[in-house]
N, C-alpha and C positions, 0 to 999 in steps of 0.2 A: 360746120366747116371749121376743119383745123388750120391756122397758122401758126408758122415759126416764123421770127424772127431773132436771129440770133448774130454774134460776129464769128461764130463756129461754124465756118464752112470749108471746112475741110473734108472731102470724098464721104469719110468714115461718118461724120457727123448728119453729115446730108442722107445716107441711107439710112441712118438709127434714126432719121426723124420719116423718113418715106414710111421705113418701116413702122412708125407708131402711127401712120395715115394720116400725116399734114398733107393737106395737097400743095400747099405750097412752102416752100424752105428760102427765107429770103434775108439777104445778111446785109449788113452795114457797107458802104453807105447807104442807107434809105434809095431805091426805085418808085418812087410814089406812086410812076406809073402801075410797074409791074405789082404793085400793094394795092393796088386800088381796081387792077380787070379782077381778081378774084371777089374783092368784097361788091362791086358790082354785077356780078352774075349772081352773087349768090342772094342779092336784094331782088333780082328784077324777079318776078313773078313766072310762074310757068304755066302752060296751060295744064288741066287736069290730067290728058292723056300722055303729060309727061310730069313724072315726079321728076324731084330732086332725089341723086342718090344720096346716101347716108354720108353724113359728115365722117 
């Protein structure tokens, strides 16, 4: 699982990071929330008949 976090969130910056396959692009100030659904799905377990796709 890729994140960014950056204070570059400017259009242009956000898709040069989409484009390097961050799923998420998240900039200052801090969301903790929104910092924190990604790194919990990507903790909680899956069942076998579903993988995880590729980070």
């Amino acid at each position: 699982m890729k994140l960014n976090w950056t204070d570059l969130e400017t259009p242009n910056e956000i898709a040069r990071g989409r484009a390097a396959c961050f799923r998420e692009y998240l900039t200052r100030p801090l969301d903790i929330d929104r910092f924190l659904k990604p790194v919990d799905a990507a903790a909680t377990p899956r069942p076998e008949s579903q993988p995880r796709a590729p980070a």
